[in-house]
C-alpha positions in Angstrom: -98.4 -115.6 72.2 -97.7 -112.2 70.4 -96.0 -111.5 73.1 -93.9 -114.0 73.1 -92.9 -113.8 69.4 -92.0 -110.5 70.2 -89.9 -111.0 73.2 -88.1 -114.1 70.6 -87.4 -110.9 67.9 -85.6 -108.6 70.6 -82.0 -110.7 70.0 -82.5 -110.2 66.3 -83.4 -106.4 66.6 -80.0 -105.9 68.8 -78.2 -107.9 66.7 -79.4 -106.1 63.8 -78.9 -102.6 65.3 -75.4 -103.4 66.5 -74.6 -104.2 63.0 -75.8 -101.1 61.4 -74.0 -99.3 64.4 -70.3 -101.3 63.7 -71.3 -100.4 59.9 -71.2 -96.8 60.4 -68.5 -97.2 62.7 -66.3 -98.8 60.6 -67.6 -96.2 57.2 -66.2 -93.1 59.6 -63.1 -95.0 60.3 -62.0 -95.7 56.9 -63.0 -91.9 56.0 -60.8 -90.7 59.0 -57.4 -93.2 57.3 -58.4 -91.5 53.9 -58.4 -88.2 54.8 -55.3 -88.5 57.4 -53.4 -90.5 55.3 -54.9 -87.7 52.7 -53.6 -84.5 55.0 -50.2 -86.6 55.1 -49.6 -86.6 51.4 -50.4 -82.9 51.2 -48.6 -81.7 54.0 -45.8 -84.5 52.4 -46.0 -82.3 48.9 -46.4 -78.4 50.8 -43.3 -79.6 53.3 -40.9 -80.5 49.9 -42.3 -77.4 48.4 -41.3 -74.9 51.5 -38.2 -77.3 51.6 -37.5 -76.3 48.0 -37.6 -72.8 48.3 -36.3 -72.3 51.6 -33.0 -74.5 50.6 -33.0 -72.0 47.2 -33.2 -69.2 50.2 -30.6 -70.2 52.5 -28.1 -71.3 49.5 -29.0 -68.3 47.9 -28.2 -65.8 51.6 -24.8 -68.5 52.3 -23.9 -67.7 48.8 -24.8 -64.2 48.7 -23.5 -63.3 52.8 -20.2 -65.1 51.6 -20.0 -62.8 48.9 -20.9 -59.6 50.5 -18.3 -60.8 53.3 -15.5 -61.1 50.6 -16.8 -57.7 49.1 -16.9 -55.9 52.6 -13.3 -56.9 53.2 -12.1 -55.8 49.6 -13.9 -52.4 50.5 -12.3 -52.3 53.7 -8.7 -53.1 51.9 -9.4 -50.9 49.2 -10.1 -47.8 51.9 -7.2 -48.5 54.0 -5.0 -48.0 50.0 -6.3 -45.4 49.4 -6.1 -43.7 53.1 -2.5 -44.8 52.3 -2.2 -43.6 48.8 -3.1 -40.2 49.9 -1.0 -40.0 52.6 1.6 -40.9 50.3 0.5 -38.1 47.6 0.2 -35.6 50.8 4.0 -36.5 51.6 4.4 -36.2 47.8 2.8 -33.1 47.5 5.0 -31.5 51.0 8.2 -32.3 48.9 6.9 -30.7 45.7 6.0 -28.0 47.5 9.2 -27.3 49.0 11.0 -27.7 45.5 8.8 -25.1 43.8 9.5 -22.8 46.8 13.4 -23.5 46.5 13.0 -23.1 42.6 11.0 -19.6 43.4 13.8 -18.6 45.7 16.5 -19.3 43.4 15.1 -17.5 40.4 14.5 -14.8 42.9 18.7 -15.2 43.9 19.0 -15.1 40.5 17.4 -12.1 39.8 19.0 -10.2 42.6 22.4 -11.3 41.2 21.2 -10.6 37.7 20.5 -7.2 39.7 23.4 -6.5 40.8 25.7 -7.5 37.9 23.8 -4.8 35.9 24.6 -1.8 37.8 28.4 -3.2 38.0 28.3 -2.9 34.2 26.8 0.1 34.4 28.9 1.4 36.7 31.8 0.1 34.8 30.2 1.7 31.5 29.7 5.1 33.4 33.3 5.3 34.2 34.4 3.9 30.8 31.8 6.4 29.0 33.7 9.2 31.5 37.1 7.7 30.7 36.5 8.2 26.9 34.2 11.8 27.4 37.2 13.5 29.0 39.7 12.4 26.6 37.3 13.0 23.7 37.0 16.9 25.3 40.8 17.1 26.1 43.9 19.2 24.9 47.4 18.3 23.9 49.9 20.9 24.8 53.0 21.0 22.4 55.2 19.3 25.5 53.0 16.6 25.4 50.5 17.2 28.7 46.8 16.1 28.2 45.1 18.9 29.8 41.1 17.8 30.5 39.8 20.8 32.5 41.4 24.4 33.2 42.4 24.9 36.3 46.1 25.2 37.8 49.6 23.6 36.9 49.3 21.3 39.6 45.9 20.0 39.3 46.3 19.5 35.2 49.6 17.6 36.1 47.3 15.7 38.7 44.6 15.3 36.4 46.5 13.9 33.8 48.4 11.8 36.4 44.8 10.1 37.4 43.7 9.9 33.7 46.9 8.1 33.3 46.6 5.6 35.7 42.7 5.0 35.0 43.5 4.4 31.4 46.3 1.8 32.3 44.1 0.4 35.0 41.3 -0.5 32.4 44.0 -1.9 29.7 45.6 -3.9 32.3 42.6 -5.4 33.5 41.3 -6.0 29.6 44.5 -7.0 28.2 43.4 -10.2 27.3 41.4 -8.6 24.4 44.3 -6.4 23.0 47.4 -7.7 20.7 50.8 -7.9 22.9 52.5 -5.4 20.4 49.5 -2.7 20.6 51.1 0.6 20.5 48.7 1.7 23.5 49.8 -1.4 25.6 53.0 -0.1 24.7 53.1 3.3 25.3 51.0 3.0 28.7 53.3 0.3 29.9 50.7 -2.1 30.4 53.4 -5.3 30.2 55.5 -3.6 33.1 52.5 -4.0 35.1 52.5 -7.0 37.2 49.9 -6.7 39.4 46.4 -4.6 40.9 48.8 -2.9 43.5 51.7 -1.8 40.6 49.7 1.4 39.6 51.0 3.2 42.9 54.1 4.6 41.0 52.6 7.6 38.2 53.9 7.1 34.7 54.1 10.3 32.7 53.3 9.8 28.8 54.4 12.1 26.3 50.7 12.6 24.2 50.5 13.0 20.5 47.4 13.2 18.8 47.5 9.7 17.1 48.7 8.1 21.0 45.3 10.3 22.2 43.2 8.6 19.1 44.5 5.0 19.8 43.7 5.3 23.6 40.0 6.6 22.6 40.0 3.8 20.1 40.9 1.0 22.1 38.9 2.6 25.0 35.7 2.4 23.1 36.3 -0.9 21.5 36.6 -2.3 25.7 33.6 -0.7 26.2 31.7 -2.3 23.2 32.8 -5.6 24.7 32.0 -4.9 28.4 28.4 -4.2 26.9 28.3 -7.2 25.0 29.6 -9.3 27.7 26.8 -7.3 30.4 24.7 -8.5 27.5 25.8 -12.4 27.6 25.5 -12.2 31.6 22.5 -10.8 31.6 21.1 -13.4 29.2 22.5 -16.0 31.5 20.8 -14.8 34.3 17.3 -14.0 32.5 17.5 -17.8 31.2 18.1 -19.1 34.6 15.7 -16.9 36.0 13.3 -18.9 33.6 14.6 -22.0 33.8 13.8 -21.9 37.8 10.7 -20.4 38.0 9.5 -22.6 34.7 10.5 -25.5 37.4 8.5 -24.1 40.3 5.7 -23.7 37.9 6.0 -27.0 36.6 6.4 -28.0 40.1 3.4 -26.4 41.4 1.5 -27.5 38.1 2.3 -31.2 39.4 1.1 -30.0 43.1 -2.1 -29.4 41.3 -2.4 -32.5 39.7 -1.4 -34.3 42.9 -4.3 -32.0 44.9 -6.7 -33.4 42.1 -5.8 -37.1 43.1 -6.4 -36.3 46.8 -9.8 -34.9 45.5 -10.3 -38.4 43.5 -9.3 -40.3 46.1 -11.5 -38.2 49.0 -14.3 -38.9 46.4 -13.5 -42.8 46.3 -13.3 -43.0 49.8 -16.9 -41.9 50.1 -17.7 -44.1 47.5 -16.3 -47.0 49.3 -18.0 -46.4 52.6 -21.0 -46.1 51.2 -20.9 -49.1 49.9 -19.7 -50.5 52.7 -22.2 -49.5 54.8 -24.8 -50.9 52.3 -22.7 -54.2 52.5 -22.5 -54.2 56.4 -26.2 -53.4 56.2 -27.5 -55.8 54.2 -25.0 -58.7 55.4 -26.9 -58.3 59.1 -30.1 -58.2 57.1 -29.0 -61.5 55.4 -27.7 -63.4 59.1 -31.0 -62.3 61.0 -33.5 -63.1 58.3 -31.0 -66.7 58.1 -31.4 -67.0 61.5 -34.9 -66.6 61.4 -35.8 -69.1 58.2 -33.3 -71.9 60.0 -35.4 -71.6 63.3 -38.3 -71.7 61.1 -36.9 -75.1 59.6 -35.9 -76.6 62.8 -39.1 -75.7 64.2 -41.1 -77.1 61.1 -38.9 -80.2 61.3 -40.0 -80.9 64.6 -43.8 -80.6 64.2 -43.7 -82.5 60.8 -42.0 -85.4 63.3 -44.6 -85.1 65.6 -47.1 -84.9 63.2 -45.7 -88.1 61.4 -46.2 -89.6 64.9 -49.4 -88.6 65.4 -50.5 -89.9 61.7 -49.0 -92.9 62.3 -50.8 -93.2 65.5 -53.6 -92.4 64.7 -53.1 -94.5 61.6 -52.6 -97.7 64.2 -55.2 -96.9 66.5 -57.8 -97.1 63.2 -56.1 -100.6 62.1 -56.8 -101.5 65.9 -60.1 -100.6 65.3 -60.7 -102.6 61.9 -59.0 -105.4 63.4 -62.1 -105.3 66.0 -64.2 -104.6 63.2 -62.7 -106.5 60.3 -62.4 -103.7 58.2 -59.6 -102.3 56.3 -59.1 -99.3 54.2 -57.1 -97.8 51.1 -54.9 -94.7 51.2 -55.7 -91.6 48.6 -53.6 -90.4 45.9 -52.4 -87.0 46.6 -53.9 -84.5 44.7 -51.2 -81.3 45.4 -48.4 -81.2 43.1 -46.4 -77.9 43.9 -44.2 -76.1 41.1 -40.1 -75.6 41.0 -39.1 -72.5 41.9 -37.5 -70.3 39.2 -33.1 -67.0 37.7 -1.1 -38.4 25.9 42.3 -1.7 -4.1 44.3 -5.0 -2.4 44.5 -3.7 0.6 41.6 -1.2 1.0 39.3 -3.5 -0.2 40.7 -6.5 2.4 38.8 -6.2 5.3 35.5 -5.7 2.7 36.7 -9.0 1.2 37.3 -10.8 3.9 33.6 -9.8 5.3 32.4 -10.9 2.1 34.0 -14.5 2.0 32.3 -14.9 5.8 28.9 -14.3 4.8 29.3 -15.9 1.1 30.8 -19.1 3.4 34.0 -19.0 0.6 36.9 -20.3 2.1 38.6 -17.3 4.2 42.0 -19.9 4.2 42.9 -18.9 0.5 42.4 -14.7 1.7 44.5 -15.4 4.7 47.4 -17.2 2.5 47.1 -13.7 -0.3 48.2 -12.3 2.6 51.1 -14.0 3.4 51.9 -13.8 -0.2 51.7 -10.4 -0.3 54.3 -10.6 2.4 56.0 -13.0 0.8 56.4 -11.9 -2.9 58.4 -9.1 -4.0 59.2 -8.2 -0.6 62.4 -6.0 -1.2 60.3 -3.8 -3.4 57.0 -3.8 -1.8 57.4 -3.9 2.2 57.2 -1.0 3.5 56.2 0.4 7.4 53.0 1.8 5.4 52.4 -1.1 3.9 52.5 -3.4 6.8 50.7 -1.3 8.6 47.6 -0.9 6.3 47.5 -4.9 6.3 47.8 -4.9 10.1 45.1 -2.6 10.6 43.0 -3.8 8.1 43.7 -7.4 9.8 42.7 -5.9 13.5 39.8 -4.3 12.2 38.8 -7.7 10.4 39.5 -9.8 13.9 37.7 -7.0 15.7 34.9 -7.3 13.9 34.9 -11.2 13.8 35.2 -10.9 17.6 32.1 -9.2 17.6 30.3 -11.4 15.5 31.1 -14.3 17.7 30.1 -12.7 20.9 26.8 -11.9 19.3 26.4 -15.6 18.0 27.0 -16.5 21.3 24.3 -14.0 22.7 21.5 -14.5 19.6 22.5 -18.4 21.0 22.0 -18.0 24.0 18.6 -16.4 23.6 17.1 -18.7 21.4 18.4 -21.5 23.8 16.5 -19.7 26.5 13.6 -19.3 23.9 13.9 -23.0 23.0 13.5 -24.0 26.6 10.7 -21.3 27.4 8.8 -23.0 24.3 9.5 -26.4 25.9 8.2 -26.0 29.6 5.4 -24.5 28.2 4.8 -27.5 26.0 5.2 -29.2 28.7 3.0 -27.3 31.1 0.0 -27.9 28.4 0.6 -31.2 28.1 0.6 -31.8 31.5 -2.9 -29.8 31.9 -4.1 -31.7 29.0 -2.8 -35.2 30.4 -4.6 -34.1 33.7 -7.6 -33.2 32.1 -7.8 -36.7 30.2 -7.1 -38.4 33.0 -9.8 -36.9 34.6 -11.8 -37.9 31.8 -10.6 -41.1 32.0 -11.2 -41.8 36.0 -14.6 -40.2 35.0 -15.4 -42.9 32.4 -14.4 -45.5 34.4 -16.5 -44.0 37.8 -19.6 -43.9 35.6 -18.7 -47.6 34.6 -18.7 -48.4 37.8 -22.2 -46.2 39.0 -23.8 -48.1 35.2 -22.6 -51.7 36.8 -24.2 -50.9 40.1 -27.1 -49.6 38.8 -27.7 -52.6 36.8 -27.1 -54.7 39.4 -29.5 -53.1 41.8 -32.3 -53.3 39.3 -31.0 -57.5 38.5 -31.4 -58.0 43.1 -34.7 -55.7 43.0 -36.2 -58.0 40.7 -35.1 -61.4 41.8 -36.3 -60.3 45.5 -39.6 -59.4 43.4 -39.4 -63.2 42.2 -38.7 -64.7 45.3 -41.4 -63.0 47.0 -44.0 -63.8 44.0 -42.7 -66.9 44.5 -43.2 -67.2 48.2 -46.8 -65.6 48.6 -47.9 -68.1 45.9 -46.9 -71.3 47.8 -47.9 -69.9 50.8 -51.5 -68.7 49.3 -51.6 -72.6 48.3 -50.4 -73.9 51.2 -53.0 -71.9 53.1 -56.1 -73.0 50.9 -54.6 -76.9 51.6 -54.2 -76.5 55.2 -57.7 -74.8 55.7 -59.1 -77.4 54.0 -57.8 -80.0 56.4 -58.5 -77.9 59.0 -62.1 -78.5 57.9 -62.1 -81.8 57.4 -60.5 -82.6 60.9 -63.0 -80.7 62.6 -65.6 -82.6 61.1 -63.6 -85.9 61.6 -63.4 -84.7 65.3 -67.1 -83.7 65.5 -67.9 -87.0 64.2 -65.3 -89.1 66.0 -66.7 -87.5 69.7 -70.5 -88.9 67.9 -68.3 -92.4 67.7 -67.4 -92.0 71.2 -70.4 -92.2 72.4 -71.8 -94.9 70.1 -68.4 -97.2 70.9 -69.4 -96.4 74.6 -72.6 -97.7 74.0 -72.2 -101.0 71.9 -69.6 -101.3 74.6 -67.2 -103.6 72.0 -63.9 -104.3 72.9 -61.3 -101.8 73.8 -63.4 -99.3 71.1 -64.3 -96.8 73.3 -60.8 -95.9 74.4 -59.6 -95.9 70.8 -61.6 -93.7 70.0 -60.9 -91.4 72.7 -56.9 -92.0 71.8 -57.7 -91.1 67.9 -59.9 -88.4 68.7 -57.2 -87.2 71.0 -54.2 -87.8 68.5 -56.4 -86.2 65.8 -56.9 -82.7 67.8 -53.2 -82.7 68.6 -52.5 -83.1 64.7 -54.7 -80.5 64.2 -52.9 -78.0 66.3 -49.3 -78.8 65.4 -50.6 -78.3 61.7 -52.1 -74.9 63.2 -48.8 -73.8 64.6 -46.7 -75.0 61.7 -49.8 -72.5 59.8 -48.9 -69.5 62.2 -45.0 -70.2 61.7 -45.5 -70.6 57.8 -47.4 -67.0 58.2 -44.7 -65.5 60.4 -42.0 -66.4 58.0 -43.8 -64.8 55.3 -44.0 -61.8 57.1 -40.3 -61.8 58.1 -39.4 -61.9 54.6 -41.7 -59.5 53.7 -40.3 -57.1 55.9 -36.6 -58.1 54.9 -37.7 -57.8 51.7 -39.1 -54.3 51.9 -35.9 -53.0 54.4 -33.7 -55.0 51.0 -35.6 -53.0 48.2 -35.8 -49.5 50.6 -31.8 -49.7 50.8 -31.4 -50.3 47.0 -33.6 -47.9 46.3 -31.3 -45.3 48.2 -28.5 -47.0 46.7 -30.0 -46.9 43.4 -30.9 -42.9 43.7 -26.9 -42.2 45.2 -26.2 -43.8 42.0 -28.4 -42.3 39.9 -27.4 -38.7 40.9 -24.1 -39.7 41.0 -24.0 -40.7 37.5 -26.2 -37.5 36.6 -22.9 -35.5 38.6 -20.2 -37.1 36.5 -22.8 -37.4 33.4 -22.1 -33.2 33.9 -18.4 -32.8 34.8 -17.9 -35.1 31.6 -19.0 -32.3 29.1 -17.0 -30.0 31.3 -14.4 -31.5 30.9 -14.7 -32.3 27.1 -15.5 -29.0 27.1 -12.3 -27.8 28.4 -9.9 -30.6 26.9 -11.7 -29.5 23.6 -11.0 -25.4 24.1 -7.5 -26.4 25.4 -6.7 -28.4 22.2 -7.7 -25.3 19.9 -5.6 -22.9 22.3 -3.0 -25.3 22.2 -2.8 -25.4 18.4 -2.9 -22.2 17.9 0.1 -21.6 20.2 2.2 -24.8 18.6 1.7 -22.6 15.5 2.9 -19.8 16.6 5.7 -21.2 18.5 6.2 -23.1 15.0 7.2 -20.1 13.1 9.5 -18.1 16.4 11.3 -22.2 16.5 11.6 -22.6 12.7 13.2 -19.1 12.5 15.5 -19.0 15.6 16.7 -22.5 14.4 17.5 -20.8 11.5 19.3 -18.1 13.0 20.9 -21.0 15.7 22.2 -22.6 11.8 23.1 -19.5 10.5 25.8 -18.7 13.9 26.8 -22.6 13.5 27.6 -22.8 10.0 29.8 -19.7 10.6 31.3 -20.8 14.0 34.2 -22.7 12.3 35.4 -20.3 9.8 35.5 -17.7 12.0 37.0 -19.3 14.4 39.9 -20.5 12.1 40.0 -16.7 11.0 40.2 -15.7 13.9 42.8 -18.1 15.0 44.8 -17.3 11.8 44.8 -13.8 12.1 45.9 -13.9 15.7 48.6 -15.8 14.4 49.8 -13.9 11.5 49.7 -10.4 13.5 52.1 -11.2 16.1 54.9 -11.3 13.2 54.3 -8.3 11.8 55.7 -5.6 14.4 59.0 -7.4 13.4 59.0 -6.1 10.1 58.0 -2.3 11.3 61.2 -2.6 12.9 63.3 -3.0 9.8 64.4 0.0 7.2 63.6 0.1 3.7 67.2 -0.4 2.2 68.2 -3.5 4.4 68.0 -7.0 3.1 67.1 -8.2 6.7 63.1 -8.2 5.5 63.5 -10.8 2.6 65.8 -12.9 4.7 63.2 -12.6 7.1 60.3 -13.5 5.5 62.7 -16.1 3.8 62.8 -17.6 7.4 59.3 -16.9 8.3 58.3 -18.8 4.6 60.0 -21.9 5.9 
């Protein structure tokens, strides 16, 4: 009987146990959907957060490659002007070169030329000097022979044959400077003499003492203006002389400043390749860690998709199994929310007169016409050869001396003109070494500009890298602790899913068994794809570390070339302030001093041009009233002829 009853409760028991079996079965089921559909949302939320930052990245290395491509050209243009800017300066330079030289050679021309005219004057001088010695020393027999030495007949009439000769060579060849009626033109015959080769024929003069005192008169009067006129030339020269070799140093002053743009440019040039090969650098840094993070994506794309197969796999093969079971299950919110990623007597006193009206500035017009009205009135009672020829001496002696005075205006001219430009070259010499020197300053403000900007921006890409990195360690530190946590959970889900196995096996319902084998199987392979997407995420991280690391180790260096370079012009900037400061002082001193020689050879150049005029008409009117007067030494006292003359000469 008991046994019986017992045998009756045997369905009930199996029953009952398959029950509590398919109960557990279908509890581990809903907590494998959960914690897939779980994993899913948080791989969902670390994918769009590595998708987040990654796009930042790539944008961010498209934007900045594109960038540093456009930069590397501009460096590469930039070179390649300045490789042609100095060639042009070199060529530049060449031509300067050979125009200071060319300058140097002809002040040197100049100076052998200056040279050479001065020992023709002097030469001329000596013989002059001679000329006037030996007829200062010599003797005038009563027949009228200029004896010069003892000696002979014959060589006394041969010496005063060649002293002859030499006179009339000299007033033949300065007879521009002499009246046409002088009584030594005269009496040497200096009219009759129509060429170099007419002194072959000897002239004999009958001397007198007042002939012999003309002829040393007029003799030293051409030798005060040969000096005067060595003096002119010579002045010429010297001022050419200057005016060339201030050219070659003004030349070679702009050679200098031409070497001191090559030296800029050299210093660019360096300057631009190192940046370029910091650009170059860093742009194959930028394409290879690219490369890397879109092989990364690609890669992470394809195991998400095959994860998303997988999850909805497994996903399928659970509904399959709640079908079976009649069970169905509810999906998890997601519980990781990832943050945005973060970013320059009448007659005696005439010539004393007339001297006095010229430096007075009176008018010299209303002397010259008492003159003529000397002539004029009375002139039956007063002409006489005396008096005419007092007033034509004193006239000559007046246009002598005026003669003078203009050749030394011309000279005192002549010097300060040469003075005049010797003060302006060397103004301009400073100015061009102080225009250098601020332009240096200048190309020195501007370079430390430039190291300041680069600087800054170092520092600006050290810390955004900083950032980004920050930025990248956190998500992956968070992505880790997600991931490991899954990992957890799917081993357990696996441990217990292989426990199902073998309970499906043995309840033996449906197709159960072989589900769970396929979930247990799709499960795994999720598990390893989210392993290897792990090991890739780790990878990347350490890629970017490194290009990270090699990105802050070339600023660094970047950032210490700066940072001496700015130190290096920091320096030659208070040199240079120094010397554009010393140079101004020196220069201010000299602009004074050059002030005071200016302000008074302008007033000497005024003093000569304020004159110029009225001694030129002087001059002019003098030259024109002497001519006239030999006509009246011609005439006797008791003749009318001399009023009738002046009559005519009056109208």
């Amino acid at each position: 009987m008991m046994v019986k009853t017992m045998l009756a409760m045997v369905p009930a028991v199996l029953c009952n146990q398959v029950a509590v079996m398919s109960g557990r079965l279908e509890h581990l089921l809903k907590d494998v959907r959960i914690s897939i559909e779980k994993d899913a949302q948080d791989a969902e939320v670390v994918g769009a957060s590595y998708r987040t930052l990654f796009q930042k990245l790539s944008q961010g290395l498209h934007s900045e490659l594109k960038e540093l491509e456009h930069q590397a050209e501009a460096l590469r243009q930039q070179e390649q002007a300045e490789h042609n800017k100095t060639a042009a300066i070199h060529a530049e330079m060449k031509q300067l070169t050979g125009s200071a030289q060319g300058s140097k050679q002809l002040a040197k021309n100049y100076e052998g030329n200056a040279d050479n005219v001065k020992q023709k004057f002097q030469m001329v001088e000596m013989s002059l000097k001679a000329l006037v010695s030996m007829l200062q020393n010599a003797v005038i027999t009563p027949d009228g022979t200029l004896l010069t030495q003892a000696g002979s007949s014959k060589e006394t009439a041969s010496s005063q044959t060649e002293i002859v000769q030499a006179v009339r060579r000299v007033l033949w060849v300065h007879r521009s400077l002499l009246q046409k009626d002088d009584s030594v033109l005269k009496a040497f015959k200096v009219q009759e003499v129509q060429n170099a080769n007419s002194f072959a024929a000897p002239l004999k003069i009958k001397m007198s003492g007042q002939l012999l005192a003309s002829t040393i008169g007029t003799l030293t009067e051409i030798q005060e203006h040969i000096s005067q006129k060595k003096a002119v030339a010579l002045a010429e020269f010297s001022s050419r002389v200057q005016r060339y070799q201030s050219a070659a140093v003004a030349t070679e002053s702009d050679v200098v400043q031409r070497d001191g743009q090559v030296a800029d440019s050299d210093w660019r040039v360096q300057e631009l390749k190192f940046a370029q090969h910091f650009t170059d650098t860093v742009i194959a840094k930028d394409r290879e860690f690219l490369q890397r993070l879109d092989a990364y994506v690609n890669r992470t794309d394809m195991l998400e998709g095959q994860q998303k197969k997988l999850q909805e796999f497994a996903l399928g093969t659970i509904a399959k199994l709640d079908q079976e079971l009649g069970q169905h299950a509810q999906a998890p919110a997601s519980f990781v929310q990832m943050k945005g990623i973060k970013k320059t007597g009448k007659h005696h006193s005439l010539t004393s007169e007339i001297e006095d009206a010229l430096k007075t500035k009176k008018d010299t017009h209303t002397i010259l016409m008492r003159i003529k009205g000397m002539l004029d009135s009375d002139a039956a009672a007063s002409l006489t050869t005396d008096n005419v020829k007092n007033v034509m001496g004193a006239l000559q002696q007046v246009l002598k001396k005026l003669t003078k005075q203009q050749d030394s205006a011309s000279l005192a001219q002549r010097q300060c003109e040469s003075q005049n430009l010797n003060s302006a070259e060397e103004q301009r010499s400073e100015d061009r070494e102080l225009n250098l020197m601020r332009g240096a300053m200048a190309n020195t403000v501007a370079a430390m500009s430039v190291a300041k900007a680069h600087l800054t921006g170092i520092h600006d890409k050290q810390e955004a890298l900083t950032q980004v990195e920050g930025q990248f360690v956190h998500l992956d530190s968070s992505a880790g602790k997600t991931i490991g946590d899954q990992v957890k959970n799917r081993n357990m889900i696996l441990m217990a899913l292989q426990k199902a196995l073998i309970v499906a096996e043995k309840l033996n319902i449906g197709q159960s068994a072989s589900q769970f084998k396929d979930l247990e199987v799709a499960v795994a392979n999720l598990d390893r794809s989210v392993k290897e997407q792990r090991h890739e995420a780790v990878q990347l991280l350490q890629d970017f570390q490194d290009y990270t690391k090699t990105y802050q180790e070339l600023l660094t260096d970047r950032q210490e070339h700066y940072t001496h370079a700015l130190s290096d012009l920091q320096l030659h900037m208070a040199e240079i302030q120094e010397d554009v400061q010393a140079h101004t002082v020196s220069t201010e001193h000299d602009h004074d001093a050059e002030g005071e020689r200016s302000k008074y050879c302008s007033l000497v150049l005024m003093f000569f041009q304020s004159e110029a005029k009225r001694r030129a008409d002087a001059i002019q009117t003098i030259r024109a009233v002497l001519p006239q007067v030999p006509e009246i030494l011609t005439l006797t006292e008791d003749s009318q002829q001399p009023a009738a003359f002046l009559q005519v000469r009056s109208s």
